[in-house]
C-alpha positions, 0 to 999 in steps of 0.5 A: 472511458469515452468523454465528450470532448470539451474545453481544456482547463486551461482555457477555462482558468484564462477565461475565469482570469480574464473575466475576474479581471474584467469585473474588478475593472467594471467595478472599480470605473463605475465608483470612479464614475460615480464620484465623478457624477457626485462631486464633479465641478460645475463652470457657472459664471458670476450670473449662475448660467451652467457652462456644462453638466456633469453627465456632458463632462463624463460622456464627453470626457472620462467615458471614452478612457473608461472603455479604453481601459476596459479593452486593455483589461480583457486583453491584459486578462486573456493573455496573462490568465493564458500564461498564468494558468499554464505554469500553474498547470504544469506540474499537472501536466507532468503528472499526467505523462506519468500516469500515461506512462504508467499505464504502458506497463513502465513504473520505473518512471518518477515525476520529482518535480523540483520546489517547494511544498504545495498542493501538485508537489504532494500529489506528486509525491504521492504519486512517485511513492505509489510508483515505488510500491507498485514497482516493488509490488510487481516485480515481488509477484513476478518474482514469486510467479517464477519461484511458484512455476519452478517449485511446481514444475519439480514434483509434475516432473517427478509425477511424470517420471514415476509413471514413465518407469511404471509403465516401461518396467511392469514388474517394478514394485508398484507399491513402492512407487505408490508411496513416492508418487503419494509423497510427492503429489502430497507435496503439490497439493500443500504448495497450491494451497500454501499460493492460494492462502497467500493470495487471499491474504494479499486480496484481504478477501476476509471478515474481521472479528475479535481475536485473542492471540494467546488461545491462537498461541496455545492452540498452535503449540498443542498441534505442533506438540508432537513433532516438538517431541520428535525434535527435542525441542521444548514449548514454552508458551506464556501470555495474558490475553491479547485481542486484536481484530482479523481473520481468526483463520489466518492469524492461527496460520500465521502463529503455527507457521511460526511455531512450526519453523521455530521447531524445525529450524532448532538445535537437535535434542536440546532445543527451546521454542518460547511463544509469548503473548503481549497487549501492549497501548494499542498494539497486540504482540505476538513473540517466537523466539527460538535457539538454534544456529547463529545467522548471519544478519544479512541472511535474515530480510531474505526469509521472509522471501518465498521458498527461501529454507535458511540458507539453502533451497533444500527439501527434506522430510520437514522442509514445508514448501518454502513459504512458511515466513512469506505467509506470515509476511503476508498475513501480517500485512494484510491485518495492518501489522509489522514483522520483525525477524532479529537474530539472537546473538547466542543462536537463533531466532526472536520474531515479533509479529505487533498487530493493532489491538482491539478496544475493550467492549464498553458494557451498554446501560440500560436503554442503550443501543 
């Protein structure tokens, strides 16, 4: 954005200075003047003659100190604002390299200014803590971009080679490559849509409305009923009502991405999946606890990162795309909320998603608005 240029901070501080000082100054020789005038002596002789007068004696006497004086506080005020304001404004000029630095693409780069706490050390913290973020939040994307490329790059590359072996073998049976080129693009279009859930997520592109996260837990587990059957798993889901505010479409994500990973990742046959409900004094409560195989607790920050399957990059009939814990990292952060994954000692997994709560609807007298 182009500025008309125009005088620096600086130079307008030392002038603010230096004419603070300068008024103080005419001030301060106009009462001493004044007093002068008002209670100065006047020589008179025995016979009452007037040897001089009050104004002669200031003119003659006070006024000439007076504008000396004046001359030293306008030097005195230019020099010392012009050094004043610039270790005044030194913690801003660093963090102005900062910012510029930061614009090259460079977060990586830290103001910590040293002393103590004032006005420039918290924007400067401030500042060094969006730094950090960003950095982390950038180098999550780029990551996630690399991830994204090379999960989508595998089922393009399987399309391609299905469609090499049709065309150079044409007695193949088509429907069998029919059915593996159907699985496959399946697969791509359900990771383009799992990237643009997150992606609008992030964007908190949504309506906020009320929402009760016990129907969205009922309503989760009645879908995902029948592959809890076909692994044995058992749906246990309780619950008083819990409102919270969001988007009711994603947070229903957000409980069956849970649900269907609690599942997934079970003990077969004789696995249990308990999904709770909780309002808690200004928070709402979601809980999924699962049984399954004991993780090792330096495993658990990790699967909350995208296409990270347990402890391997796997795909199997029931697999998901890899992006099951990272959307509801995401969905939870973009409602405001906090995610936490805890092993279970005997096995598996409790994951509590703690939203911020609705207030009650007030019932409106009559007249009211």
């Amino acid at each position: 954005m182009g500025r008309a240029p125009g005088l620096s901070v600086r130079l307008k501080l030392t002038l603010s200075y230096a004419g603070f000082l300068m008024l103080a100054g005419v001030l301060l020789i106009a009462a001493v003047g004044l007093f002068l005038l008002r209670n100065g002596e006047l020589a008179r002789n025995e016979a009452g003659a007037v040897q001089a007068t009050p104004g002669t004696t200031f003119v003659k006497g006070f006024a000439p100190t007076a504008a000396g004086a004046m001359a030293f506080l306008l030097v005195f005020g230019l020099l010392g604002g012009w050094v004043l304001a610039g270790r005044m404004l030194a913690p801003l000029n660093r963090i102005t390299d900062a910012t510029r630095t930061a614009t090259t693409g460079s977060l990586s780069h830290r103001i910590r200014l040293p002393g103590r706490k004032d006005e420039f050390r918290e924007l400067a913290d401030a500042f060094d803590t969006m730094l950090a973020r960003l950095e982390a939040h950038v180098a999550e994307q780029r990551r996630f971009a690399a991830n994204a490329s090379h999960e989508l790059r595998t089922p393009l590359a399987i399309s391609k080679s299905l469609l090499d072996v049709a065309r150079t073998d044409p007695h193949r049976d088509t429907g069998e490559l029919i059915d593996r080129l159907r699985t496959v693009n399946t697969r791509a279009i359900d990771l383009t849509e799992a990237l643009l859930l997150v992606s609008r997520a992030e964007q908190r592109s949504f309506t906020r409305e009320r929402v009760d996260l016990s129907l969205l837990a009922e309503e989760a587990t009645e879908t995902l009923l029948p592959l809890a059957e076909r692994h044995g798993v058992t749906l246990e889901t309780r619950g008083d009502i819990t409102p919270t505010t969001g988007s009711q479409a994603l947070l229903l994500q957000l409980t069956t991405n849970l649900v269907h990973n609690a599942i997934v990742h079970n003990l077969p046959d004789r696995g249990t999946v308990r999904v709770t409900t909780r309002a808690r004094p200004g928070s709402a409560l979601l809980t999924v606890e699962n049984t399954g195989e004991q993780l090792a607790p330096e495993l658990i920050p990790t699967l909350t990162e995208p296409f990270r399957r347990g402890t391997e990059r796997v795909h199997t009939d029931h697999a998901g795309v890899g992006l099951g814990l990272a959307i509801v990292k995401t969905i939870t952060q973009a409602h405001d909320g906090t995610l936490t994954l805890t092993p279970r000692p005997e096995g598996g997994m409790h994951i509590s998603v703690e939203l911020p709560s609705t207030p009650p609807a007030q019932h409106k007298g009559p007249g009211q608005t």
